[in-house]
C-alpha positions as CSV (number, residue, x, y, z in Angstrom):
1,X,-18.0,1.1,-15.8
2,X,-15.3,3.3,-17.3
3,X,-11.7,0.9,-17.2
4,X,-9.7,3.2,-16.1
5,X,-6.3,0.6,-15.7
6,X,-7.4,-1.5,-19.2
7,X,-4.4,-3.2,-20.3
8,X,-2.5,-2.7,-17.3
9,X,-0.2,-4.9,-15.4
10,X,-0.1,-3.7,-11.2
11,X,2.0,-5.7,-8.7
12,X,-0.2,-4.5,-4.7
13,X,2.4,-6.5,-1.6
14,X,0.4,-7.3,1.1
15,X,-2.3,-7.9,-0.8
16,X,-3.5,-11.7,0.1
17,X,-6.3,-9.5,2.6
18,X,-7.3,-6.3,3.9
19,X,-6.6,-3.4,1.8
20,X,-4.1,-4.8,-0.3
21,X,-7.0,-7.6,-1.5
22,X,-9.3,-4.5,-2.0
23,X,-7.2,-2.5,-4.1
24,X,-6.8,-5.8,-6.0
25,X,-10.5,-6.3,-6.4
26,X,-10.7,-2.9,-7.5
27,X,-8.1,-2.6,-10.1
28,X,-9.4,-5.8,-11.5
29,X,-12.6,-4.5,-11.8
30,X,-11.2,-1.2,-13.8
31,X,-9.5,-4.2,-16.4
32,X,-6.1,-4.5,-15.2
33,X,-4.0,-7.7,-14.8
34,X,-2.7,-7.8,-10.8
35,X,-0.5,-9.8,-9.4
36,X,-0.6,-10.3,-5.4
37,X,2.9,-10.4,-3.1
38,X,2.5,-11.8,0.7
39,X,4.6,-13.2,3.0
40,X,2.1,-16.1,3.3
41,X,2.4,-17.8,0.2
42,X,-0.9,-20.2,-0.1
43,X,-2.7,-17.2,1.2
44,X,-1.7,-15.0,-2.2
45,X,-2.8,-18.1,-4.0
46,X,-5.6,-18.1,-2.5
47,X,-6.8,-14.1,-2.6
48,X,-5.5,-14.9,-6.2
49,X,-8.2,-17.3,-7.1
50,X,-10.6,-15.7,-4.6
51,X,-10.8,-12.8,-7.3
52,X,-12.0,-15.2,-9.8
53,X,-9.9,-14.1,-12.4
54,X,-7.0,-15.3,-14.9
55,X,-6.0,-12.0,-14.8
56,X,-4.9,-12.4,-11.3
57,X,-1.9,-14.3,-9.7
58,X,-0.6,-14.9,-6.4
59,X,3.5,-15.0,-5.3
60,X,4.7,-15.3,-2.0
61,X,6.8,-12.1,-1.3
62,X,8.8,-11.2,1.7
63,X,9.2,-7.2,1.4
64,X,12.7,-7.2,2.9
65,X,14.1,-9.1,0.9
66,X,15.3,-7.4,-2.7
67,X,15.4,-9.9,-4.5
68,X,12.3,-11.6,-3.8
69,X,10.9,-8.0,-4.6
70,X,12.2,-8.3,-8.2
71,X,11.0,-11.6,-8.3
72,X,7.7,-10.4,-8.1
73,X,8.3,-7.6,-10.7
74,X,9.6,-10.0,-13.1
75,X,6.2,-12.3,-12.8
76,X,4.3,-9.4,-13.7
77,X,6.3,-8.9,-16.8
78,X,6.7,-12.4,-17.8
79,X,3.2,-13.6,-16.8
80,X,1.5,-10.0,-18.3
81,X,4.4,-8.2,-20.2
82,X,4.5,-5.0,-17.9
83,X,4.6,-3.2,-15.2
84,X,2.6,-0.2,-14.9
85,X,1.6,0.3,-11.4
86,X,2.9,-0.8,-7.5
87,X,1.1,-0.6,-4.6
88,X,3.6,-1.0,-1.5
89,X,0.7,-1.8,0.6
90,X,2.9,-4.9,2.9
91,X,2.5,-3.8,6.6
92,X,2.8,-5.4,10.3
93,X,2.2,-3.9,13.6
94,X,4.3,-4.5,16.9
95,X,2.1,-2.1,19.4
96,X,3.8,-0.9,22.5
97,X,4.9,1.9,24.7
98,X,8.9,3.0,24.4
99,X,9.2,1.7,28.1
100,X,8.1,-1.7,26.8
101,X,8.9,-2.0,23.4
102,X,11.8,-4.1,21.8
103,X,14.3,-3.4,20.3
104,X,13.5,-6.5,17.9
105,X,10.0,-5.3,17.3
106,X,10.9,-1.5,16.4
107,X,13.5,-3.0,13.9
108,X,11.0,-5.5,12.1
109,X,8.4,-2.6,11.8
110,X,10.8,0.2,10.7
111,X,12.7,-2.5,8.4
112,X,8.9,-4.4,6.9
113,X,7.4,-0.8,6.2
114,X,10.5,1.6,5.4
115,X,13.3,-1.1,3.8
116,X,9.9,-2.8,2.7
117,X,8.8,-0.1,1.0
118,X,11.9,1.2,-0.4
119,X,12.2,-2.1,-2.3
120,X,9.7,-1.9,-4.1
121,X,9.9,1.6,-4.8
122,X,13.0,1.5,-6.3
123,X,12.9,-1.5,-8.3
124,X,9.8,-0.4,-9.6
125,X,10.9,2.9,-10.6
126,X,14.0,1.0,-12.2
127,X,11.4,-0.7,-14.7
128,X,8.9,1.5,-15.1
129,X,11.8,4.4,-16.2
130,X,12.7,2.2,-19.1
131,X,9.1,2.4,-20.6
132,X,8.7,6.1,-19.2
133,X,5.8,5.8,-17.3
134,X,4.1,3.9,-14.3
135,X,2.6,5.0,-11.1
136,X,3.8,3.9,-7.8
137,X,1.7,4.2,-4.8
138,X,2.5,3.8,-1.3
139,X,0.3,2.9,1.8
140,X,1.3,5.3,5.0
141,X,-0.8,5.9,7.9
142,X,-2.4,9.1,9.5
143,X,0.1,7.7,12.7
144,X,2.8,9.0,10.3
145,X,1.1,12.7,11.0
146,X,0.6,12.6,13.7
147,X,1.7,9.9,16.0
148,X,-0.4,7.1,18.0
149,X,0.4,6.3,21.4
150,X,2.0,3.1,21.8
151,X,3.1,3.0,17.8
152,X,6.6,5.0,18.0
153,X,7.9,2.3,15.4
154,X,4.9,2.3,13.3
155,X,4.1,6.5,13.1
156,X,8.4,6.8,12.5
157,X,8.3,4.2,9.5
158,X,4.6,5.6,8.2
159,X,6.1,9.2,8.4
160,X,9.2,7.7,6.7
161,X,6.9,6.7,4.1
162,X,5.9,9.9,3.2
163,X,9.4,11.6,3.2
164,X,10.3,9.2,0.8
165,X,7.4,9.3,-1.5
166,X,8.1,13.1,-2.1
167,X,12.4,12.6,-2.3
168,X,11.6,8.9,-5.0
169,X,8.7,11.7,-6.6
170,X,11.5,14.6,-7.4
171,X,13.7,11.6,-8.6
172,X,11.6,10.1,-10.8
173,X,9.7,12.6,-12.3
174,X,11.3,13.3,-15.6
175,X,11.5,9.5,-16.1
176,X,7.5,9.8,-16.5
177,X,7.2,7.9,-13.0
178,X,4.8,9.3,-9.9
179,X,5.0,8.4,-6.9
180,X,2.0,9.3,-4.7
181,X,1.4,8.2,-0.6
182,X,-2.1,7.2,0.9
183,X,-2.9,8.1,4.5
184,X,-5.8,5.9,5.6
185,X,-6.9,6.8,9.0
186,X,-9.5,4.5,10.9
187,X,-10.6,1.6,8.8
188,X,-13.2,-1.1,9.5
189,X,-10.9,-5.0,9.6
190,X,-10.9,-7.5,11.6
191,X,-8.0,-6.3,13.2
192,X,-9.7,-2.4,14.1
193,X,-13.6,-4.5,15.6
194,X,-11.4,-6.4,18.0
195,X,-10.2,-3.4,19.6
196,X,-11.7,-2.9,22.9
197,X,-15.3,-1.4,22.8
198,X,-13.6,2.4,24.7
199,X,-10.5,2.4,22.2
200,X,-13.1,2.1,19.7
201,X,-15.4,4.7,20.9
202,X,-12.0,6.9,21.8
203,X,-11.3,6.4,17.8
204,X,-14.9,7.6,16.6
205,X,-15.0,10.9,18.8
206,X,-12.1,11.7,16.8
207,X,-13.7,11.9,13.4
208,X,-16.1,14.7,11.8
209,X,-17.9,12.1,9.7
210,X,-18.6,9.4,12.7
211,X,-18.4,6.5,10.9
212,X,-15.0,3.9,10.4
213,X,-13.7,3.8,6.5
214,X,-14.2,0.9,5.0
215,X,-11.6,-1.1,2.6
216,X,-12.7,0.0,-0.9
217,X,-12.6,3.1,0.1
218,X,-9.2,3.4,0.5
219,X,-9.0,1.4,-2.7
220,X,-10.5,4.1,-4.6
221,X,-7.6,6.5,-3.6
222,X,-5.2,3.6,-4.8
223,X,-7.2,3.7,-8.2
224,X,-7.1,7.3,-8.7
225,X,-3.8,7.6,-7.6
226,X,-2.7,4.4,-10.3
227,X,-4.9,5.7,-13.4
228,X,-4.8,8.5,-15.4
229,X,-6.9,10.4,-14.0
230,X,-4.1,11.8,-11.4
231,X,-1.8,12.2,-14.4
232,X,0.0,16.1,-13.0
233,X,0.0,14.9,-9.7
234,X,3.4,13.6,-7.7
235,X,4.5,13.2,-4.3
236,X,1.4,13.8,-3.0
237,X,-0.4,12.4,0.1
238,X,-4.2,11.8,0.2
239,X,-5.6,11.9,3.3
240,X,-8.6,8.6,3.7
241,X,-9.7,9.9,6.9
242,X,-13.3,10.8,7.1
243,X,-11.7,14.5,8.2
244,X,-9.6,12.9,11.4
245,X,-6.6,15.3,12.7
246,X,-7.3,17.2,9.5
């Protein structure tokens, strides 16, 4: 297999399971050094170890919070000696209609994925500018085209995602810095097979190729997107969607 990220160093939040551990595996895989932010600190330890690798390390990161962002970035430069791609991957859902919905839970979305993902764009961006070059790439949602029912928090913050993929993009450009979006659409976790057996069903209809997406797919996005292969391309958004709401 061609190593498409040999000799790089990429920071993926969220990334103790799901898509974030994917993109991890992945990356690994294509010879890079990762290191893995979550909120859950013995569970990035864990993922960390679960890729059976010394190129691999797990730090407890709460998204939010600035400065445990940069923390993050500076392990990847002390522990590997640079930073050359960021996946801001760190997500959480709070599903419910406006009529029911907090207040608390639209500002924990909104702040987790928009503040969350602003964090570690720009303090990525602020690193990567000195050495001119990196790639960031940032995990939306096809709810932030087109809006889900019950997910006004989570399709406004996706959608914010995007906006400010494109505005960081323009920014960083000359710096030798892209900034690309992912929009996965349905993709098989535990989370998506515990929806109810009609939701599920609802989902499916919806899609010209009739099957779920699974986690490394999405991954492979992230990988083009991080390697050189995408090297002319900024602010864009790929679409992971098996053709859903295209």
């Amino acid at each position: 297999m061609t190593e498409l990220l040999n000799d790089k160093t990429a920071v993926i939040t969220g990334g103790a399971q799901g898509l974030g551990l994917a993109i991890a595996r992945l990356f690994l895989e294509h010879g890079a050094r990762v290191v893995l932010g979550d909120l859950n600190s013995d569970a990035a330890r864990a993922a960390a170890e679960e890729l059976g690798s010394d190129r691999a390390r797990g730090v407890r990161c709460d998204v939010v919070d600035a400065a445990q962002v940069q923390s993050l970035i500076d392990t990847a430069t002390t522990e590997f000696g640079s930073l050359d791609v960021f996946v801001n991957n760190a997500g959480i859902t709070r599903d419910a209609t406006m009529r029911t919905m907090t207040e608390e839970d639209f500002d924990l979305v909104i702040s987790v994925h928009l503040k969350g993902t602003w964090n570690g764009t720009r303090l990525a961006a602020a690193k990567m500018r000195e050495q001119k070059s990196g790639a960031i790439v940032n995990i939306s949602s096809l709810s932030g085209k087109v809006g889900m029912v019950g997910q006004t928090n989570y399709s406004a913050a996706k959608a914010g995602i995007v906006g400010m993929t494109k505005a960081a993009a323009k920014e960083m450009a000359h710096h030798g810095v892209r900034v690309n979006a992912i929009q996965p659409g349905l993709i098989r976790s535990a989370m998506t097979e515990a929806m109810p057996q009609k939701a599920w069903d609802q989902k499916m209809a919806e899609i010209p190729m009739q099957r779920a997406g699974e986690p490394h797919e999405v991954a492979g996005a992230a990988l083009f997107y991080a390697s050189s292969l995408s090297s002319y391309m900024t602010g864009t958004v790929a679409e992971v969607t098996g053709g859903r709401f295209m």
